[in-house]
Residue frames relative to the residue before (quaternion, step in Angstrom):
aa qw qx qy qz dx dy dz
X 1.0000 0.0000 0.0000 0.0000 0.00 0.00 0.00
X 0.4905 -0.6972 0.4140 0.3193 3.41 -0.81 0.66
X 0.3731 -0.6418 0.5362 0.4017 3.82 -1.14 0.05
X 0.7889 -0.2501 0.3321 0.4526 3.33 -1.90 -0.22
X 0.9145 0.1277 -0.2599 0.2826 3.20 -0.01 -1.02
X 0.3417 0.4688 -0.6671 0.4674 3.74 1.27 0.74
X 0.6306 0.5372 -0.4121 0.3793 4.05 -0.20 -0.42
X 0.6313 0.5385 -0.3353 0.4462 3.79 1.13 -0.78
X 0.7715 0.4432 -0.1518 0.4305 3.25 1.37 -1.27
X 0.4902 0.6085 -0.3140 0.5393 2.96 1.29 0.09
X 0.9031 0.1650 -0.1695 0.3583 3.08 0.49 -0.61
X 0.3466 0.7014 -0.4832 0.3929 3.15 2.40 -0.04
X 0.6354 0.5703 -0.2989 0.4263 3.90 1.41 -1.65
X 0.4334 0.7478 -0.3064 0.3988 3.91 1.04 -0.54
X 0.8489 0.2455 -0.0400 0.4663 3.04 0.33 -1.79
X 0.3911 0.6892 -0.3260 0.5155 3.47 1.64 -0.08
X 0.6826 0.5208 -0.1689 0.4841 3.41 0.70 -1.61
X 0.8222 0.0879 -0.2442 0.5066 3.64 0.68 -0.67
X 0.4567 0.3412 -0.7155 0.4037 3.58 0.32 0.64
X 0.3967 0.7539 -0.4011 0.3367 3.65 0.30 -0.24
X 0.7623 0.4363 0.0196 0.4777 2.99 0.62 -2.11
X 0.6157 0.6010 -0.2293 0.4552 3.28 1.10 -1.29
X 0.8477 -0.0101 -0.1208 0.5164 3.89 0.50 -0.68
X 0.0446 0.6654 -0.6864 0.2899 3.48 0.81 1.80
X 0.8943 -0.0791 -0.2111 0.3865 3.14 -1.70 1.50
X 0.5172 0.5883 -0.5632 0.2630 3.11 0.95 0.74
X 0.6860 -0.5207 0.2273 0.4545 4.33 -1.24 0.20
X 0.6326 -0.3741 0.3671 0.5702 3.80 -0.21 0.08
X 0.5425 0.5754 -0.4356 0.4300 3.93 0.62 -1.52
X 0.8556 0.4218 -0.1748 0.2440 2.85 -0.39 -2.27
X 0.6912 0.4278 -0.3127 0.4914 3.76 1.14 -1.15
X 0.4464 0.5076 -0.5362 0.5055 4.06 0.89 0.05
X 0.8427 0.4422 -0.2009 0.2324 3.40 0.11 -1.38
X 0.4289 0.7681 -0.2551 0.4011 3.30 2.05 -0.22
X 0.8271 0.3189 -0.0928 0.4535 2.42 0.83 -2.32
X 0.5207 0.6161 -0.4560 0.3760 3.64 1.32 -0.15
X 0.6640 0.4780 -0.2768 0.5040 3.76 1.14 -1.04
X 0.5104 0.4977 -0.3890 0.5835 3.71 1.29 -0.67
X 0.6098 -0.6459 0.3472 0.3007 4.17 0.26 -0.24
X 0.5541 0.7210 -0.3624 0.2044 3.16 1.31 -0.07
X 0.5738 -0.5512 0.4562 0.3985 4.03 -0.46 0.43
X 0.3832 -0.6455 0.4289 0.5026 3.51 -1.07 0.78
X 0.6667 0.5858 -0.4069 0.2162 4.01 0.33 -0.12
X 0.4412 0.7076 -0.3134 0.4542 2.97 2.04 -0.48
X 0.6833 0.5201 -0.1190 0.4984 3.38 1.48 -1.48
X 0.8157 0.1721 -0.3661 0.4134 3.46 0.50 -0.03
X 0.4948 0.5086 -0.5374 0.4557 3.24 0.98 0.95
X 0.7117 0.4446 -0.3861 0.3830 3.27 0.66 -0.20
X 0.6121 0.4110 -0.2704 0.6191 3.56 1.52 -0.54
X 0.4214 -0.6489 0.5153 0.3686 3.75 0.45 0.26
X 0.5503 0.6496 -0.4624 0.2479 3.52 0.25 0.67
X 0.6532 -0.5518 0.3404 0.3911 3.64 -1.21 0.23
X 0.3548 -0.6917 0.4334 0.4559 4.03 -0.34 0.45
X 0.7526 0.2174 -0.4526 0.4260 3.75 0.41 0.21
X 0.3310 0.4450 -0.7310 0.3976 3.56 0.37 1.27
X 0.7081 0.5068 -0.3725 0.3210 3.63 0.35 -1.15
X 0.5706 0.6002 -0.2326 0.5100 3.61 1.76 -0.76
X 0.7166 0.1739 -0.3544 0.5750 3.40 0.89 0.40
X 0.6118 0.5127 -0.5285 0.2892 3.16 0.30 -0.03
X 0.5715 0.4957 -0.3571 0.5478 3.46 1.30 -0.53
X 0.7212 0.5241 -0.3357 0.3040 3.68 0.51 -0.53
X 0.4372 0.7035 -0.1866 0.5283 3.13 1.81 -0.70
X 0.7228 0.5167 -0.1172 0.4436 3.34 0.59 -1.67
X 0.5192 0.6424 -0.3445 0.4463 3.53 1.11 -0.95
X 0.2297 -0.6097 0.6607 0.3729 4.17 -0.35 0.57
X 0.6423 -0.4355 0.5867 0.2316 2.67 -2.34 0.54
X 0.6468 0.6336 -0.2964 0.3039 3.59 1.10 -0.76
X 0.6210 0.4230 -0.3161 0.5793 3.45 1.09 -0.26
X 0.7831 0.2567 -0.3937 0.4072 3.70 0.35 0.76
X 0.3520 0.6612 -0.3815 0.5417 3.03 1.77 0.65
X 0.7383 0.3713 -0.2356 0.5115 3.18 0.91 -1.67
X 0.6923 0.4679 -0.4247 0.3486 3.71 0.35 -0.43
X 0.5928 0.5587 -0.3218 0.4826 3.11 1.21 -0.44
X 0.5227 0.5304 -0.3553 0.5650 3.65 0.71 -0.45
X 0.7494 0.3968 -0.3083 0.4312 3.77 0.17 -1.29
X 0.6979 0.5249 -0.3175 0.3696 3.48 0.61 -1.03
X 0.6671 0.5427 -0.2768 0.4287 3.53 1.86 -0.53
X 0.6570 0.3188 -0.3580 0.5819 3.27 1.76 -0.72
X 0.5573 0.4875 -0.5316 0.4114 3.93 0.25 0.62
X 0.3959 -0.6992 0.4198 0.4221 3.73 1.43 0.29
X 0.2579 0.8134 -0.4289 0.2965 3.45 0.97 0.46
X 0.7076 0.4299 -0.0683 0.5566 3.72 -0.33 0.39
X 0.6374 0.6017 -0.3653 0.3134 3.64 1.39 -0.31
């Protein structure tokens, strides 16, 4: 019978295989932005995409709308915040 940690690796390589699988043929953008919404860490992500962790750090940063620092900014002006 296997042990604990042949069972970890087994299934650590599993779950590898289908985030993998999960963002086949998709654009670099879209398969960062998967596996980030899918939970993975941005270092998790550029090892699995073969990529550098601060490509994966801008692509998420990039992705981020402009609209949520617009809007916080707005609120923080109509809470007299910021004065």
């Amino acid at each position: 019978m296997p042990d604990n940690d042949d069972v970890l690796h087994a299934i650590q390589r599993m779950n590898k295989l289908l985030a993998l699988v999960a963002v086949k043929g998709l654009e670099d953008k879209e398969a960062v932005l998967t596996l980030v919404h899918a939970g993975y860490t941005q270092a998790e992500i550029a090892t699995l995409l073969g990529k550098k962790p601060s490509a994966v750090s801008m692509t998420v940063l990039r992705a981020k709308p402009k609209k949520e620092s617009a809007a916080a900014t707005e609120t923080a002006a109509t809470n007299g915040e910021g004065e």
